[in-house]
Every structure is written in C-alpha cells, then in structure tokens.
N, C-alpha and C positions, 0 to 999 in steps of 0.2 A: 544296804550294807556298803561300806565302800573298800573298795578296790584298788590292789596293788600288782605292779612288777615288778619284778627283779632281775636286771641284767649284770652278770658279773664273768668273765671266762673263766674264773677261779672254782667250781662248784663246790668245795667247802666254804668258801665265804659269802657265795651265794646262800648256802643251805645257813650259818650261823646266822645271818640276817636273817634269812627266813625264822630262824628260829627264837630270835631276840624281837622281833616283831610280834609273834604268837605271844611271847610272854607278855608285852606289855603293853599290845593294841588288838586284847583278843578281837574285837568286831572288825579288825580288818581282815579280807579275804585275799589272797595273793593268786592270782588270776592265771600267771604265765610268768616262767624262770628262765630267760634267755641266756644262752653263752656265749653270742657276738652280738655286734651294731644289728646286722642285719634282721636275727632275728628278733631283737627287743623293736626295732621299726615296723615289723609284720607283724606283730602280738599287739602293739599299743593299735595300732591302727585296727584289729579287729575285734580287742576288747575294749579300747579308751578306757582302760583304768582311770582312776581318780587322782593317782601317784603312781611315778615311776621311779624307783631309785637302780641310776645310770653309773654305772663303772666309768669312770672317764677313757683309761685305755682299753680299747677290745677291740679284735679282727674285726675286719669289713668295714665298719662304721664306726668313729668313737663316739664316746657318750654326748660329747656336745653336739656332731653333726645329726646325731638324732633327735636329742631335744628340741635342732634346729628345724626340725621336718614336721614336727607335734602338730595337727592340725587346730584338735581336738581341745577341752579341759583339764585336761592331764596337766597337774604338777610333776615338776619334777627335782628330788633332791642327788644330786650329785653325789657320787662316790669315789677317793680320792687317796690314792697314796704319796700326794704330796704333802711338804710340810704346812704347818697352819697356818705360819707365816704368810705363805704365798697366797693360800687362799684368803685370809683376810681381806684383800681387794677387792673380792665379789660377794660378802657376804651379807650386806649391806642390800644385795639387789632382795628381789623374794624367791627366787631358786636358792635353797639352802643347800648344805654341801655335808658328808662326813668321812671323818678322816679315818683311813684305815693305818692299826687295827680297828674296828668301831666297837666305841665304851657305852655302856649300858645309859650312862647318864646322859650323854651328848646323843645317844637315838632317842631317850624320853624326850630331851629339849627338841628334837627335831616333830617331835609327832606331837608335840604340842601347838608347833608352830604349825604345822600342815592343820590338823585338825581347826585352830582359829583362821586357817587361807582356807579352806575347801570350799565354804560359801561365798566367796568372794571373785569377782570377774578378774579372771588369769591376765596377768601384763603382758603387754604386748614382749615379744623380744626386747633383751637391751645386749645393744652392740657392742656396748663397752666392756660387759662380761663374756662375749664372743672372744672379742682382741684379748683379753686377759688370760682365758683357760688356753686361746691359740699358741700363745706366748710361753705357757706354762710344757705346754706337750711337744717332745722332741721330734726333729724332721720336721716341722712344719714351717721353716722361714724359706722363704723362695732360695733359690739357688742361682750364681751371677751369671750363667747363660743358663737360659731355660730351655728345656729338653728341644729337638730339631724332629728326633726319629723312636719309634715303637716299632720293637722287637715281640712278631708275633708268631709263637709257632702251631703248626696244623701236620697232627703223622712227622713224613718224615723232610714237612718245608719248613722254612722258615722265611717270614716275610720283615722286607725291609718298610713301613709303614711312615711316609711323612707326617709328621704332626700338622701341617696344613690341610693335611686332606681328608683331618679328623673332623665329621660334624658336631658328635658329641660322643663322652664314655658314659657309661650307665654300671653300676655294681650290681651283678648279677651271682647271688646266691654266694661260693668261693672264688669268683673268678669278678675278674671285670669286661663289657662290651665295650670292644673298639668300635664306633659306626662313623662308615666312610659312604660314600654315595654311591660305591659297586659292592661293599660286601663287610660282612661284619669278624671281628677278629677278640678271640679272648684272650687275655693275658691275665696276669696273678696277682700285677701290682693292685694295692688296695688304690680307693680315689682318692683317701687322704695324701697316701706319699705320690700318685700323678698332680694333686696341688700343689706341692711345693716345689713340682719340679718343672712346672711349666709356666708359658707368662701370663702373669695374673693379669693384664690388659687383654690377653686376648681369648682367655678360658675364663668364663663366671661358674662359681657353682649354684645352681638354683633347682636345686633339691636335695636331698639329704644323699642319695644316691647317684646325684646328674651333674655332670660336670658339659657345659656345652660352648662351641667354639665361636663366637661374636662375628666373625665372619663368615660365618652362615646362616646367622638369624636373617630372616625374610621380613616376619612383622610376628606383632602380641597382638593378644585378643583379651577380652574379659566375658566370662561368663556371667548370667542371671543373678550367679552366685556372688560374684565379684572377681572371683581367682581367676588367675593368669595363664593366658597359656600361651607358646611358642609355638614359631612354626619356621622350621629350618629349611634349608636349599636342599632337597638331595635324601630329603627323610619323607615320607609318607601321610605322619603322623604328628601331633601335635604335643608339647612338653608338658604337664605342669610347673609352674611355679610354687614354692612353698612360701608360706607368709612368711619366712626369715627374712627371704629374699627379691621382696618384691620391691624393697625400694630403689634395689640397684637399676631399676627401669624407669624411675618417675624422671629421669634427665632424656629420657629420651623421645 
C-alpha cells in the first residue's frame, strides 16, 4: 500500500486534502498529519512515507527545509499559496507543487504524476529549485549587517550571547538551542529567520534543523554509509550532514 503525509498548520486544509485524497487515491494510506516543519520531519523519518505533501510556510521548519533533510524515498509535492506564476519555475523539476486553494482536478494530475514516479529512483536534490522557493518565501534574504549578539533569557536573567561564541543552533521542538562551549541557551527564534540574519560565510546550514558556525568546524568524517559527520571545537558530539548539503564540503 502506499503511503502519505500531510503537513499543513492550517488543520481544515489539512483534513480537505486528506479528504480529496480518500476520494480519488482510495489505496493511498495517510500515515501521519503534521501541523509544523518539525513534526512532519519526525513523522517522515519514522514512517518514510512514499509521498509527503509539504505546506511551504509552517512554524519550526518550512516545507522546503524539510524536504531538504528527506533522507529516505519519500516524494515530495509541495503545497503553496503562492501564485502559479511563481511556481512555474520549479515545476519542470520532479517535486510537483499544488496551489492552494487545491482543485480536484490539479490533485488528480498530481497523483498521476506521483503514482507513474513512485517506481522510479528519487533525484537527487536540485539547487535551483532550493534558490527558487528561497526566493519565493519572505524574510529569507540576508540582512546588510548580520546579527553580532543573541538575546537569551533563563527565569529572571537575561543573557547577552555573542554570535562568535555560537558553535551551532539546533531547532528543538518550539524553541531553538543556542550551543556555546560552557552552556547551552533557548530562544524562540525559528532557524529559518536566524538564516537570514546572520553571515551566510560563516553559519552553513547542514541539516534540516542545524544551523553550525565554520569557525568551529574541527574536521568531517564519513561513515560505512557514506554520510557525513562534523565534529566541532567545544561540542562533545558529532553533527550529521543531510544529503542536501553535503556538497557545500566537497571544496574543502
């Protein structure tokens, strides 16, 4: 049988899809209905559905930095209340996309098209549909001085946090970890908008959730597997890499 999620923060258009899906791909089974990034990224990774249709904007994690984490076979079609125009630019890639509100006719064409891909070896990433949907979603262009300092607070402190002394942030469930080399610090900002406010030279993101600072990379490894892993100044423990982002390391 194959298998679907749903991530949408909206939960009636969550549930119409769900229910526009029942009509007209009864054999498909709908596995897990997320209402942020984070948890449609903990669902696919415990179920690997076969298809995942991703809201582009949602708390914690948008849709694309999830699909960017997808380790798995999971298709994924995109969900979009942008105009069609816009998307036209990526629709050409094999991640299909559909416009909300979504029309009966344009989710049959979509499950036609997954159903002839489902047999077929998933494409690697394409970056050019990254820079497109990036493009697309607001707050995400760097800003002309990138951030200095993180404001973190604990009870009744409040910490002045230098952005140098950041190893890496990690999104953790509503909040996000600040990790420094003496202590670790939550704040609320999502990772998406700490992207576009800090320097893209010296914060990568390499993981769906990991945002880490280049001057504290130590050295990479590769596992049996092939995948990647970090290993920072000041942290314990070793990163993942996700295959979105593993070629930002082949220069190095």
């Amino acid at each position: 049988m194959t298998t679907a999620l749903i991530a949408d923060d909206e939960p009636h258009l969550a549930r119409y899809l769900g229910e526009q899906l029942a009509s007209l791909w009864p054999e498909l089974q709908v596995v897990a209905v997320a209402r942020n990034g984070l948890e449609a990224a903990a669902a696919i990774e415990q179920h690997q559905p076969d298809v995942a249709f991703l809201d582009i904007r949602m708390p914690g994690l948008t849709g694309l930095e999830v699909a960017q984490g997808i380790e798995g076979r999971t298709r994924v079609v995109f969900v979009t209340a942008y105009d069609e125009f816009a998307v036209q630019a990526f629709e050409q890639a094999a991640l299909d996309y559909l416009l909300k509100p979504v029309t009966t006719e344009r989710l049959s064409r979509s499950i036609q098209r997954l159903r002839g891909a489902l047999d077929s070896t998933p494409p690697e990433p394409d970056a050019r549909l990254a820079a497109t949907l990036k493009q697309l979603l607001p707050g995400t262009t760097s800003t002309a001085t990138p951030l200095r300092w993180i404001r973190a607070s604990a009870g009744e402190m409040t910490y002045q946090v230098p952005v140098a002394d950041v190893i890496f942030f990690q999104a953790d469930d509503k909040y996000t970890c600040v990790h420094t080399a003496t202590r670790e610090h939550l704040i609320r900002t999502p990772i998406t908008e700490l992207a576009s406010q800090l320097d893209a030279q010296q914060f990568w993101q390499v993981h769906r959730s990991t945002l880490i600072n280049l001057d504290h990379l130590e050295s990479t490894r590769r596992d049996e597997a092939s995948r990647l892993w970090l290993r920072l100044r000041g942290h314990a423990h070793e990163l993942p890499v996700s295959r979105a982002y593993v070629h930002l390391f082949k220069a190095m």
